[in-house]
N, C-alpha and C positions, 0 to 999 in steps of 0.2 A: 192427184197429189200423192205424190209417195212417201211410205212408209219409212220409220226411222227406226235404228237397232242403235244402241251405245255399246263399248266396251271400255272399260275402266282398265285402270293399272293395276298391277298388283301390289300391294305396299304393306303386305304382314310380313313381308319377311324377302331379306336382298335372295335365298335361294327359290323364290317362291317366280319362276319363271315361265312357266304354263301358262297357256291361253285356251278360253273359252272355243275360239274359231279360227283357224289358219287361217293364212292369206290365200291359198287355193279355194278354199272353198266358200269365203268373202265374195272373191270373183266370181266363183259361182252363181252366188247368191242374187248379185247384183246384176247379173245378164241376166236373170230367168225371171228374177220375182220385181226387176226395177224398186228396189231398196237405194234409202242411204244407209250406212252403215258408219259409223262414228268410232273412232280409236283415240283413245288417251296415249300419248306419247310414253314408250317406257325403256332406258337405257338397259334393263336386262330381261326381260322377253326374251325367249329365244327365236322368234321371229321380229326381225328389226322392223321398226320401221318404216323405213325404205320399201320395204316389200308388201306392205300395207298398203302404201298412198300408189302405190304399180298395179295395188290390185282390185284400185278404183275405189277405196274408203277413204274418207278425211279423218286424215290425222290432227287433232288439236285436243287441246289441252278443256276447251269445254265443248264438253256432250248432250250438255240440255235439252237440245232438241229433240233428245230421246224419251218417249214413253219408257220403253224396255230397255234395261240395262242387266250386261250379264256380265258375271265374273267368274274366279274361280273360289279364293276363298273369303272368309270376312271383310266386310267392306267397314273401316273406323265411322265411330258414329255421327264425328264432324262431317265425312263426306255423302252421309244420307240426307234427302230432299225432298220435299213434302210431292207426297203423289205418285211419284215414280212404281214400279216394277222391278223389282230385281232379282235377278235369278241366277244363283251361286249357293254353292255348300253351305248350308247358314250353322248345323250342328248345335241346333235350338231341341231335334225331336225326340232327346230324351229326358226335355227340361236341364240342359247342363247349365250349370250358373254360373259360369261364367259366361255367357252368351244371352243369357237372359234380360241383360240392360239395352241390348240391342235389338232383341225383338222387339221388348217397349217402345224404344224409339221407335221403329217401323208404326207400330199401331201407334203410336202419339202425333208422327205426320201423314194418316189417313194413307198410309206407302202400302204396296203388294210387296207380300214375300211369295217366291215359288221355289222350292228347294229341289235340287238333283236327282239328291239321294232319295226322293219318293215319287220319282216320275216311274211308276209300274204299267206295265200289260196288266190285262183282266187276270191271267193268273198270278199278278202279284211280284213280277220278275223284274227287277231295277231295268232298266233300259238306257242307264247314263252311269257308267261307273269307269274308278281307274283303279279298282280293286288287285287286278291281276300284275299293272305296274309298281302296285307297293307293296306288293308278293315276289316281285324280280329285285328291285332295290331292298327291300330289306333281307334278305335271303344272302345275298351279295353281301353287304353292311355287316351281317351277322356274324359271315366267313370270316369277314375280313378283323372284324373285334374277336372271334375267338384267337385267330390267329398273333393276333397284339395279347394278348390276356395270358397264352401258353406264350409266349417270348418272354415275359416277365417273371414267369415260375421257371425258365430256364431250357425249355423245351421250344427247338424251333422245328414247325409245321411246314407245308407249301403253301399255306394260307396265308403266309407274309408276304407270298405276293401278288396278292389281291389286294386292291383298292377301295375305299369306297366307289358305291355305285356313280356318285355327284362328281368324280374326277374323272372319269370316263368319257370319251368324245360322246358315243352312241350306245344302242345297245348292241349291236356287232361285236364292237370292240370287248365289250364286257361280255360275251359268251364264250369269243376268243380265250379272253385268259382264264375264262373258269376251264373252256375243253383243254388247253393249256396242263392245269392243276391238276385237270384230272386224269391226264397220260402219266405226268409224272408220279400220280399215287399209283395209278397201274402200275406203271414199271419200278418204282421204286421203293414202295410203300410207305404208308406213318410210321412213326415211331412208336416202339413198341408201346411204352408208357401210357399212351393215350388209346389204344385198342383193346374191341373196336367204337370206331368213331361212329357216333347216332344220332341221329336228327331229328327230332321229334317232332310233327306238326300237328297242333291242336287246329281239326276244320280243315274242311273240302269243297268250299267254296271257289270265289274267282281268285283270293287274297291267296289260301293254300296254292291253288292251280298255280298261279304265276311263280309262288318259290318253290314248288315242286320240277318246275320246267327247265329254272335255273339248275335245280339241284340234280336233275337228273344227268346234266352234263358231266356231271362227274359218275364214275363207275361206280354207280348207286346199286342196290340190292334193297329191296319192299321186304321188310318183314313184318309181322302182326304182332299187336301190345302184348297178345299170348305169349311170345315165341322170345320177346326184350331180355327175365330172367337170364330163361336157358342160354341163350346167343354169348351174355355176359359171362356168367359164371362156368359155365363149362367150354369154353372158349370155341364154339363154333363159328368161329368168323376170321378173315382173312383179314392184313394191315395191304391188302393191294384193293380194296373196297373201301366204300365206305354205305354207310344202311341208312334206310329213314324208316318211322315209323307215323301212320296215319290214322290221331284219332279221332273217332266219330263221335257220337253225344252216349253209344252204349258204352264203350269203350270207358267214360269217362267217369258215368254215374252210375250207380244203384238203386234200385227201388228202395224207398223207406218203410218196406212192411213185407205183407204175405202176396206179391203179386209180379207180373212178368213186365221187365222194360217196354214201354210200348211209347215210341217217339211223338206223337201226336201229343200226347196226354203227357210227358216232359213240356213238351214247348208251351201248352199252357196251364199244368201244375206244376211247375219245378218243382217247387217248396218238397214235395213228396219224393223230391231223389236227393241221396246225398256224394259230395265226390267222393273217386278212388283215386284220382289222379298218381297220388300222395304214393302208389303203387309200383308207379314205373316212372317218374321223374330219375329218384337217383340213379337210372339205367341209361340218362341219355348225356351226352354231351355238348348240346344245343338244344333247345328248344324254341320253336316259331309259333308263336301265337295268331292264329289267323281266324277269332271263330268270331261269331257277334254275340253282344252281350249284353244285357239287362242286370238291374241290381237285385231283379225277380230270381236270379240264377246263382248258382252255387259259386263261389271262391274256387279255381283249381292250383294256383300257387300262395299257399300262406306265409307269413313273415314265423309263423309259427314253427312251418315244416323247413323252412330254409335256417330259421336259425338252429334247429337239430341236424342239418345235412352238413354245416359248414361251423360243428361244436369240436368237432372231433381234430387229431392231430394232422391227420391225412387231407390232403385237396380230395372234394367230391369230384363225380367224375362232369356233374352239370356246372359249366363253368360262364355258357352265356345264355341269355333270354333273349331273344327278339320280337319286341312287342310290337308288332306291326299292327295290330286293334287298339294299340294305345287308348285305351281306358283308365283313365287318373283313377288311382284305387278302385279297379275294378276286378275283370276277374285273377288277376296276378297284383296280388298286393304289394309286390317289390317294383311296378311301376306308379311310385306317389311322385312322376313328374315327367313331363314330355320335352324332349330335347330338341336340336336342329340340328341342320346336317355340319355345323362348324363344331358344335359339341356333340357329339351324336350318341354316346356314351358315358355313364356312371355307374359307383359301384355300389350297389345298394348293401348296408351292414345290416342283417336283420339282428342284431342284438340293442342295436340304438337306433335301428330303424331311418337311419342317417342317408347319404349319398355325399359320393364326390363323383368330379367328372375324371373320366380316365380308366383306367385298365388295371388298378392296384389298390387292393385291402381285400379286408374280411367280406365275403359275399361274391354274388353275382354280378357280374356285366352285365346289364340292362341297358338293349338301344331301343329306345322310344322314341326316333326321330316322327313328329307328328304329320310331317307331308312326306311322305317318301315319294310319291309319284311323282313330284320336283327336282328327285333329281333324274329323272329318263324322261327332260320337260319334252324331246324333238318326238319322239315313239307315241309319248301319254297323249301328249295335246292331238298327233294327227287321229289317235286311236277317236279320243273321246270326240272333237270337233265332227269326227264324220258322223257318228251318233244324233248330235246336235244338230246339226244342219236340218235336218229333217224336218225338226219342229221350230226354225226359228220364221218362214213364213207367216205359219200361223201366230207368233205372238203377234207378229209385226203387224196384222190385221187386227187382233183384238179390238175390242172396242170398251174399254177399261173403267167408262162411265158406266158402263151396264152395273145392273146387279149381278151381284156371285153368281146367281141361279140364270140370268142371262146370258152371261157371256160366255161366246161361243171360241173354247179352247179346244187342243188335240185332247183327248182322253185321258193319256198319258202325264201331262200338262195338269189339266185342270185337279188330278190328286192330288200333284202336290204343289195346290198352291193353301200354304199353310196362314196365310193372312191378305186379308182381301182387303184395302182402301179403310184400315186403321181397323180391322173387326177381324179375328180368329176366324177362321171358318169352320163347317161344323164336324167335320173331322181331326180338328186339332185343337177343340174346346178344353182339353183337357190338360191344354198349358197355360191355362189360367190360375191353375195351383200351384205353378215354379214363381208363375209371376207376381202372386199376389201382396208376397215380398216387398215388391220392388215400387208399389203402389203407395201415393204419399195421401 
């Protein structure tokens, strides 16, 4: 008797085009392990299809016969079904409340959740991420909004001719026109006005990495948060460059007493450090937010420090944000709202604390697009898919009546399954406190 895999549509959102499993590796799948594999029909996939039902899975509209059902992101609560498996981004695990009426449902119809984001090695290292794609799309987005943002103060950049990431055939095409951009600032330089131009990226993770890669396409020069001052004020820098600046967690905080920054002892006492960010902010010209973040951890852009940056007569010289961490009031508090790739941008007034969408008023540009890896869907999906494949075997065998402590999952797997047949498991016990809310 063979095993069965479901794949659902995607339906948060018409740019939300990613797939769990290409069709290569479908067919893979189904030659070696004798799988069915089930596809929900979906007019914008970026694999049609056509190339699905070529590549030996049935396409139809019900996937029932699935134990295991995977996705990419939120599945609406009407389409969850008593018993099932499912296994997509749930963005349940830092108790976010908005997501919270949908883990209930999961445990209200006895359903498995197993989430991505905590599929780890024994050292703890994610093992399914598209981190590094929403490090290249927002990176990209970011250019391309500051470059809208100086058009409007009257100053035009080479950054006008970049695009969003999401208009782009591939990512070929979009490295093209950033090395493009970046001959032209060689040979031609910025405008004086804006020199020099800085890029600050909060985190050195996969999310940094990916907009670092992009960024480096251009005639970039690495300086240290030390070095931001002097670079500015005494004019050591060239308008045929441009610089980035990378900071790490020392970089960011202070110890709050008599004693020496020691990382270990941040990640789990923040409380005892406080930011300096507030330091080197007004020194940069973009800023990329790429770090992860708990409400455990310090604020590094305040509505406080922004509404003092942008009091005075003069435009500051930081003019966009790129929240690629997209944390609803979290650690940059001028993101109180996550956008998409049709509105991908607003401008947050830190004196009314307000937003509009677009590239004009008081304040920062903030792009908080919340899938960015949607829009490099043909790159993301084959990256992540290959990932996946690994462990979709083994769901496929599970044996889902067992008990939690029975059933025999991949390692990896079995972390992060944060609800087991309508019960928490005992490593996620402690979203029973988001939920208890939610409890009639």
């Amino acid at each position: 008797m063979k095993n069965n895999i479901g794949i659902r549509r995607e339906d948060i959102s018409r740019y939300e085009r990613r797939v769990p499993l290409i069709p290569a590796h479908i067919k893979d799948l189904i030659r070696q392990h004798d799988l069915n594999i089930y596809v929900q029909p979906s007019a914008i996939r970026v694999f049609p299809d056509s190339e699905y039902l070529a590549a030996g899975a049935f396409v139809q509209e019900d996937i029932c016969p699935s134990q295991v059902v995977l996705a990419i992101k939120e599945i609406p609560l009407s389409k969850l079904e008593p018993g099932k498996a499912y296994v997509f981004f749930s963005h349940t695990i830092k108790g976010q409340a908005h997501n919270m009426p949908m883990l209930k449902k999961i445990l209200d119809l006895g359903a498995t959740l197993i989430d991505y984001e905590k599929m780890t090695d024994e050292q703890g290292r994610r093992v399914l991420f598209f981190g590094n794609y929403a490090g290249q799309a927002g990176l990209v987005d970011s250019l391309w909004a500051y470059g809208q943002r100086l058009k409007t103060l009257g100053v035009r950049t080479p950054f006008l001719k970049l695009r969003q990431a999401i208009n782009y055939i591939n990512l070929t095409e979009l490295k093209e026109d950033v090395k493009n951009i970046g001959k032209e600032i060689e040979a031609k330089g910025l405008p004086a006005e804006i020199g020099p131009f800085i890029t600050g990226f909060f985190g050195y993770g996969h999310v940094s990495e990916g907009a670092q890669e992009i960024y480096d396409l251009l005639p970039a020069v690495e300086i240290s948060p030390s070095e931001l001052a002097e670079t500015v004020e005494k004019g050591y820098f060239s308008l045929h460059r441009v610089y980035k600046v990378v900071f790490k967690e020392e970089d960011m905080v202070r110890p709050d007493g008599n004693f020496s920054f020691d990382l270990n002892d941040y990640y789990h006492q923040p409380e005892k450090y406080y930011p300096v960010t507030d330091n080197y902010l007004p020194y940069l010209s973009v800023l990329i937010n790429a770090i992860f973040w708990t409400p455990r951890y310090p604020k590094f852009v305040t509505r406080k420090f922004l509404e003092n940056l942008y009091s005075g007569q003069v435009q500051p010289r930081l003019q966009v944000i790129g929240d690629i961490t997209c944390d609803i009031n979290g650690s940059l508090e001028c993101t109180v709202r996550a956008t998409d790739s049709e509105q991908p941008v607003y401008v947050f007034d830190p004196v009314s604390g307000q937003t509009i969408d677009g590239f004009e008023g008081r304040g920062p540009v903030v792009m908080a697009v919340y899938n960015l890896p949607a829009e490099l869907p043909l790159e993301s999906s084959t990256y992540f898919s290959q990932r996946l494949k690994t462990y979709i075997p083994g769901l496929a065998r599970a044996d889902f009546n067992q008990t939690f402590e029975q059933i025999e999952l991949d390692p990896e797997v079995k972390r992060a399954v944060i609800a087991y047949r309508g019960e928490l498991t005992p490593g996620y016990q402690y979203l029973n406190e988001y939920l208890k809310d939610l409890k009639s």
